[in-house]
N, C-alpha and C positions, 0 to 999 in steps of 0.2 A: 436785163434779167426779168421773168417774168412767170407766174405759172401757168402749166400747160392743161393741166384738169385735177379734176379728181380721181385718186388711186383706187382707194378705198376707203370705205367707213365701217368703224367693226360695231356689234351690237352683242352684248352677254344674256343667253337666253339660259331659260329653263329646261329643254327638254331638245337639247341638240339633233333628235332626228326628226320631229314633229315641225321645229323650226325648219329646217330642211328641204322639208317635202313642202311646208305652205310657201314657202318662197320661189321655188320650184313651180309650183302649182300655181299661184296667184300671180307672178310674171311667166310664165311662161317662159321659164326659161332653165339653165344648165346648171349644173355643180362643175365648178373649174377644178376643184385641188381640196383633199383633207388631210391637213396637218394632223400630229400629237397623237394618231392613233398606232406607230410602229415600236416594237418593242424597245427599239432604241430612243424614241422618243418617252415612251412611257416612262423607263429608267431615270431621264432624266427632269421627267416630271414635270414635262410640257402638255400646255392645255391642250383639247380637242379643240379643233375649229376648224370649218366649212368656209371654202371662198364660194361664194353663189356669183353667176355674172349678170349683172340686171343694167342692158342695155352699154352703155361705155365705161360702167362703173363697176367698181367689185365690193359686194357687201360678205364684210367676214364674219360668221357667227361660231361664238367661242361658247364652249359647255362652262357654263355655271360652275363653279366650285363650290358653291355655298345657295345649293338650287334651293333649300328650303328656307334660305332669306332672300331670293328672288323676290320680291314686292312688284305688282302689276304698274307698268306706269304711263296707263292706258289716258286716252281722255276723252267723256262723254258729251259728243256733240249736241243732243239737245239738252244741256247745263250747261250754258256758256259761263257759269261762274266757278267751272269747275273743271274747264279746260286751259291749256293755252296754245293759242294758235301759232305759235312762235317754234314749241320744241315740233316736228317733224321733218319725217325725210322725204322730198319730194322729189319723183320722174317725173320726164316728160312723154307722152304718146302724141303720135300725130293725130291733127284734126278730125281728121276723117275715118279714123279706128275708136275714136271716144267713143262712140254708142256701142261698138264690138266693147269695150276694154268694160265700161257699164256693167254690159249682159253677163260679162265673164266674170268677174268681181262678186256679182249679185248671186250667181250660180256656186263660188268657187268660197265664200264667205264663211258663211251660214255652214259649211262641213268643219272650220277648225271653230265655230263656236259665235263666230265675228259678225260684225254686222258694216254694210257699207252704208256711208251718209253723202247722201249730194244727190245730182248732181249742185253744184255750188258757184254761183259767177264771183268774179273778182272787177272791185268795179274803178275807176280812177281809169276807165281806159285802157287797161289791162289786155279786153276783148280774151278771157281764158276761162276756161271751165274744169274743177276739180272736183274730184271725188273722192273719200277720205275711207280709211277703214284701218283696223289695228293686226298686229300679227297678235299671235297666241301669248304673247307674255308683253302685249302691251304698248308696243313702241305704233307711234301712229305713225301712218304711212298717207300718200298721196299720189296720185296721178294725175297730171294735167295735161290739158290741149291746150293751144295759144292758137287763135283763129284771125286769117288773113286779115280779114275786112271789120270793119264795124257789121256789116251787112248778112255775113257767112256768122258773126259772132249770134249779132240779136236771133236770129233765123235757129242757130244751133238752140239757147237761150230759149227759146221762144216752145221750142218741143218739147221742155219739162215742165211746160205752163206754167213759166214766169210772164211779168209783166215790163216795161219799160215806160224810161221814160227822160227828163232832162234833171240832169243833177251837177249841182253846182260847178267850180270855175274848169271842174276836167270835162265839162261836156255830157257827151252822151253818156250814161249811165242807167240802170237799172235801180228801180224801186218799186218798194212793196207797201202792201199794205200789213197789217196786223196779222190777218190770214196767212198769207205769202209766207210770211215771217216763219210761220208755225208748219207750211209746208216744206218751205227750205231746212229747216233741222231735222224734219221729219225721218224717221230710220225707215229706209227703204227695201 
């Protein structure tokens, strides 16, 4: 026995057509199916909800029943004492569409209100690069690249003017300075 993926992951938004459209919009991608809108369903008093298809996965966004205690439960990357990097949902993109996936993020943000943070290396040898940004009611999101090489990695790395260097028993790794530090949070 064993599992085979992810189905889905559901998320309870505030404003079920705005969530919609930036999911849509910010993946570039489809609306599969909407539940709870047929009078038969209404009768019975089933929620609204959107399955969006983002990549092999399906994210279902359900309308809020109680949208004006919706609470935002966003996190601000540069307050790292006021984030946690634990709760997010994270895709994958290929290596070689990260700088497109960047430009399209930075462009497609900033219209639901959002701001993207990164580019971001992950270091322990990871060799992957993430960019972070929130939908409209707050759930952070991510997108990542995983790069072949240490070599294709530093090089990627290397074009958002990081620095490198040798860091402890995983090897090659990236470090910064103080600066570095305050460019890497920076909202871009």
């Amino acid at each position: 026995m064993k599992v085979t993926g992810l189905a889905h992951f559901a998320l309870e938004v505030s404003d079920l057509e705005r969530s919609v459209k930036f999911y849509i919009d910010a993946f570039r991608t489809r609306e599969l199916k909407r539940l709870g809108f047929s009078e038969e369903d209404i009768k019975k008093g089933r929620t609204r909800h959107v399955n969006i298809e983002i990549g092999n996965a399906v994210v279902t966004l359900f309308e809020s029943r109680e949208r004006h205690k919706l609470e935002p439960r966003g996190f601000l990357l540069d307050n790292p004492r006021d984030w946690s990097p634990y709760r997010h949902f994270a895709f994958t993109v290929p290596a070689e569409e990260f700088d497109q996936w960047v430009t399209h993020l930075r462009e497609v943000a900033p219209r639901y209100g959002q701001t993207v943070f990164g580019p971001k290396a992950h270091g322990g040898g990871s060799r992957g690069l993430s960019i972070y940004f929130d939908d409209p009611d707050g759930y952070h999101l991510e997108l990542n690249a995983h790069y072949p090489t240490q070599e294709t990695f530093q090089w990627a790395h290397g074009q958002y003017g990081r620095i490198y260097g040798v860091g402890g028993a995983e090897g090659w790794n990236y470090s910064w300075d103080e600066d570095e530090v305050e460019k890497h949070y920076e909202k871009v």
